[in-house]
MDAnalysis code that builds the backbone (N, CA, C; Angstrom):
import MDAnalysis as mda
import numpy as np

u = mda.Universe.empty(225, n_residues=75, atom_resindex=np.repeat(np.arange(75), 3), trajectory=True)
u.add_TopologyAttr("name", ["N", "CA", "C"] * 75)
u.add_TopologyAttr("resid", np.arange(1, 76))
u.add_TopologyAttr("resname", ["UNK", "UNK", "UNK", "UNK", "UNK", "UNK", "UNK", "UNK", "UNK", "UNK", "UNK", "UNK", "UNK", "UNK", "UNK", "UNK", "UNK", "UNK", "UNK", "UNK", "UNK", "UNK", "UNK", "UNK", "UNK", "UNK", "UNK", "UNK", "UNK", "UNK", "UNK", "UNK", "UNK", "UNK", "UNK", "UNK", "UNK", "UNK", "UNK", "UNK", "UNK", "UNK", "UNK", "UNK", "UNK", "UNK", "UNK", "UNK", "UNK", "UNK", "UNK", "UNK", "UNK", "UNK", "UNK", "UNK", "UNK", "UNK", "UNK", "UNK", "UNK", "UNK", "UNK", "UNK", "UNK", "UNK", "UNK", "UNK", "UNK", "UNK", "UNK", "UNK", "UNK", "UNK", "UNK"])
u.atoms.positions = np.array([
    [-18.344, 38.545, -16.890],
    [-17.814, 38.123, -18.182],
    [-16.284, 38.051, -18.156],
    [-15.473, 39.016, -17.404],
    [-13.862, 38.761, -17.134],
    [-13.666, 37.756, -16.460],
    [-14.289, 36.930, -15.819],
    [-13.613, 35.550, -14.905],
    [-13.662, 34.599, -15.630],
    [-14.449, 34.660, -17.238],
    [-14.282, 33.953, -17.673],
    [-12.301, 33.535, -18.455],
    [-12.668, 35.270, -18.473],
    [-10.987, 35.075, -19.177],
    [-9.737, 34.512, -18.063],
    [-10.142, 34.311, -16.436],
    [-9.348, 33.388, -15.817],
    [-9.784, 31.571, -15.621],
    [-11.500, 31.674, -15.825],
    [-11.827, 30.428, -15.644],
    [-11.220, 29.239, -17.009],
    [-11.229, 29.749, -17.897],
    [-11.081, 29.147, -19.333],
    [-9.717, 28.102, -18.998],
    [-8.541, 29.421, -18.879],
    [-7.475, 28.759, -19.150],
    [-7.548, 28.014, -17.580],
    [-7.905, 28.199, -16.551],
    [-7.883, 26.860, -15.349],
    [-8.494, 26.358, -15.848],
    [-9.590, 25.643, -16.027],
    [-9.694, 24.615, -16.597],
    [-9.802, 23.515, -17.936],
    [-8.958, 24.888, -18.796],
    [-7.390, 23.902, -19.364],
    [-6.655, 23.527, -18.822],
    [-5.801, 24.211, -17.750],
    [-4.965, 23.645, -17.198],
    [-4.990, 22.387, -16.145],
    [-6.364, 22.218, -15.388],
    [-6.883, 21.640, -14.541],
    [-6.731, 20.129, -15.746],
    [-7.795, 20.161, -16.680],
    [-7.959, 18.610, -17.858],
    [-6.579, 18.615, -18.183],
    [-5.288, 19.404, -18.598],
    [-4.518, 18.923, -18.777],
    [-3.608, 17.916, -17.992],
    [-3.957, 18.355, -16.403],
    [-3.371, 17.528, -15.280],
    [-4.093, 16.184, -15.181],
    [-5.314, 16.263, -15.643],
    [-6.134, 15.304, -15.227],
    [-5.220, 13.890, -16.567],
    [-5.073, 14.712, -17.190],
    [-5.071, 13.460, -18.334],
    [-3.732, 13.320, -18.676],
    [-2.448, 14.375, -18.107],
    [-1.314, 13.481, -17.338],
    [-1.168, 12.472, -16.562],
    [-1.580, 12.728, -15.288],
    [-2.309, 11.822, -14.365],
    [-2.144, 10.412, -15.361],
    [-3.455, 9.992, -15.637],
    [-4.180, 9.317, -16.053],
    [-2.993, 8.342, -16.976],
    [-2.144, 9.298, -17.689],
    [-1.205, 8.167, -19.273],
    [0.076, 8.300, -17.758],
    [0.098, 8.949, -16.894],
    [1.127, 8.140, -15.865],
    [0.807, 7.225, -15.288],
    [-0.472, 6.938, -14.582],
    [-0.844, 5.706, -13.874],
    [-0.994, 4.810, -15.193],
    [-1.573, 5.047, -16.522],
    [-1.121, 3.724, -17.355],
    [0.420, 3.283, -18.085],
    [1.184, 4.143, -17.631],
    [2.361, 4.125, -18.289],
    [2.959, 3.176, -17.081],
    [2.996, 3.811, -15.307],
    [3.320, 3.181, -14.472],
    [2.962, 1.866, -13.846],
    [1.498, 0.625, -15.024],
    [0.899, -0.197, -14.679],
    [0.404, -0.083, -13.137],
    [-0.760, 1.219, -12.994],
    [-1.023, 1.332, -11.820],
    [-2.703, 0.708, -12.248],
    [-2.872, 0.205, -13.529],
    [-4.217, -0.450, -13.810],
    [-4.032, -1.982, -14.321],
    [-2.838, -2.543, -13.840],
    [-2.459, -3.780, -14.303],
    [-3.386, -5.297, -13.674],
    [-3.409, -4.632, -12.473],
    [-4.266, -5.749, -11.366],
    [-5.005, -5.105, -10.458],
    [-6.080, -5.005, -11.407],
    [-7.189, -4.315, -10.278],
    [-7.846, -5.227, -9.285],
    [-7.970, -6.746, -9.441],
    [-9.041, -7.315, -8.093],
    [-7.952, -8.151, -7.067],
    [-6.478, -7.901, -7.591],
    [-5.588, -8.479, -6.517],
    [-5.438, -7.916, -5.410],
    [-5.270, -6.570, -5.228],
    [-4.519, -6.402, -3.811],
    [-6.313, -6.532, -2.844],
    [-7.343, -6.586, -3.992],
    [-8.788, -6.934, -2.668],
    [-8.791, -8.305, -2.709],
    [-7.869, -9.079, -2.472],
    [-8.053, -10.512, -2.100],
    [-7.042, -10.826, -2.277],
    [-5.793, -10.316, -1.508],
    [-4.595, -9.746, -0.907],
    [-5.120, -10.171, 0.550],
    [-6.094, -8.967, 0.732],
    [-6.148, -8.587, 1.827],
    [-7.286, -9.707, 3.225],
    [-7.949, -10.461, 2.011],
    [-8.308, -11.619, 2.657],
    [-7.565, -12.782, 2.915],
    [-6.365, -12.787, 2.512],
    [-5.536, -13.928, 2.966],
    [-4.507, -14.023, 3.736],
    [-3.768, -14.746, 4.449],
    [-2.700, -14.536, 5.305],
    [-1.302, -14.576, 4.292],
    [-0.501, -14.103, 5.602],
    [1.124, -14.248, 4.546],
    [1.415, -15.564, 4.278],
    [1.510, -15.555, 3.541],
    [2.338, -17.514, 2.657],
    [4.008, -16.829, 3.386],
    [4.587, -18.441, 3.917],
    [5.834, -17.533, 4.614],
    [6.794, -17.403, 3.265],
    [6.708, -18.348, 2.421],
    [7.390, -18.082, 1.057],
    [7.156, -16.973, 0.363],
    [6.813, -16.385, 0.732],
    [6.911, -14.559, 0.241],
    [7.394, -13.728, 1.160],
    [7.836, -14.338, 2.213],
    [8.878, -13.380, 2.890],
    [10.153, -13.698, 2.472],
    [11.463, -12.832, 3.310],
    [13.053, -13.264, 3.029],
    [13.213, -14.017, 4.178],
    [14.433, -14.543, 4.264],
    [15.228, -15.593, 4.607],
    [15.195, -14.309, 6.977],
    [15.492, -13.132, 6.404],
    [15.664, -12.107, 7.301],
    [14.423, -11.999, 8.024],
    [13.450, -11.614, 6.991],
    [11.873, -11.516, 7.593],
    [11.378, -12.915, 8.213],
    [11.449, -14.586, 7.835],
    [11.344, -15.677, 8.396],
    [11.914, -15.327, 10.119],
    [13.473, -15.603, 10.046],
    [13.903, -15.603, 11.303],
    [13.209, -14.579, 12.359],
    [12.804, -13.103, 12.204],
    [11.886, -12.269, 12.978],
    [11.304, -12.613, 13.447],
    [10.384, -13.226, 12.108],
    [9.157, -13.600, 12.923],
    [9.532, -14.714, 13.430],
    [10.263, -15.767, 13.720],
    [10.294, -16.884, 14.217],
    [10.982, -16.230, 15.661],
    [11.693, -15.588, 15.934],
    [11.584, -15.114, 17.445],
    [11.129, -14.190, 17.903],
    [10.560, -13.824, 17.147],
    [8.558, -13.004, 17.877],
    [7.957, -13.631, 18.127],
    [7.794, -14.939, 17.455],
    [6.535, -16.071, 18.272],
    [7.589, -16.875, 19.305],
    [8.737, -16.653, 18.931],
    [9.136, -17.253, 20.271],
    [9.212, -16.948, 21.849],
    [9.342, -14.901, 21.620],
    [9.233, -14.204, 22.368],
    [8.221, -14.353, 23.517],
    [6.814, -14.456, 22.450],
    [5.545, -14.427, 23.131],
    [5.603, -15.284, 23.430],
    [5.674, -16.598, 22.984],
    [5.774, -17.698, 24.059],
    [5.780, -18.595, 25.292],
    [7.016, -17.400, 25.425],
    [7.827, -17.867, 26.781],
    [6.995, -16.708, 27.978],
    [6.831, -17.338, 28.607],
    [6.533, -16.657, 30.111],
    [7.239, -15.638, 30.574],
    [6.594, -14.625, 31.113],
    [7.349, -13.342, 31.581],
    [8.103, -13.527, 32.646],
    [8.860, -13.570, 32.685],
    [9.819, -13.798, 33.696],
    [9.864, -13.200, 35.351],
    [9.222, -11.905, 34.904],
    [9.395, -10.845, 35.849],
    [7.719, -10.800, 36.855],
    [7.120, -12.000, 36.151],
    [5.744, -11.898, 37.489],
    [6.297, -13.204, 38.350],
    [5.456, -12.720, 39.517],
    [6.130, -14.291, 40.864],
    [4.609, -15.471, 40.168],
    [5.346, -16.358, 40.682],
    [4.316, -17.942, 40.281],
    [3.493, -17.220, 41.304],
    [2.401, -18.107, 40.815],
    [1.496, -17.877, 41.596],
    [0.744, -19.582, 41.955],
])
């Protein structure tokens, strides 16, 4: 019957976190777009959503791979 007098107030305190939580993820629009980032993830990058910085990278990373290793003999 005494654990009740510790269980009580944990779980007040426990629902009170829960339902902080909860008005932060709606305060922070963490429920704004729920079926985007899963069909996000089926599509490739559009390069127009990268920067001007991120373009050039990747444009000499595929250039990188490209080119032949230099360092094996012809064969």
């Amino acid at each position: 019957m005494t654990i009740l007098y510790l269980l009580i107030p944990l779980s007040l305190i426990l629902l009170g976190l829960a339902v902080w939580a909860f008005f932060w993820a709606v305060k922070h629009d963490q429920f704004d777009d729920l079926e985007g980032p899963a069909y996000r993830v089926l599509f490739d990058d559009d390069e127009n959503d990268l920067t001007k910085e991120q373009r050039d990278e990747r444009k000499l990373a595929s250039r990188k791979q490209a080119k032949p290793n230099d360092s094996e003999p012809p064969s």
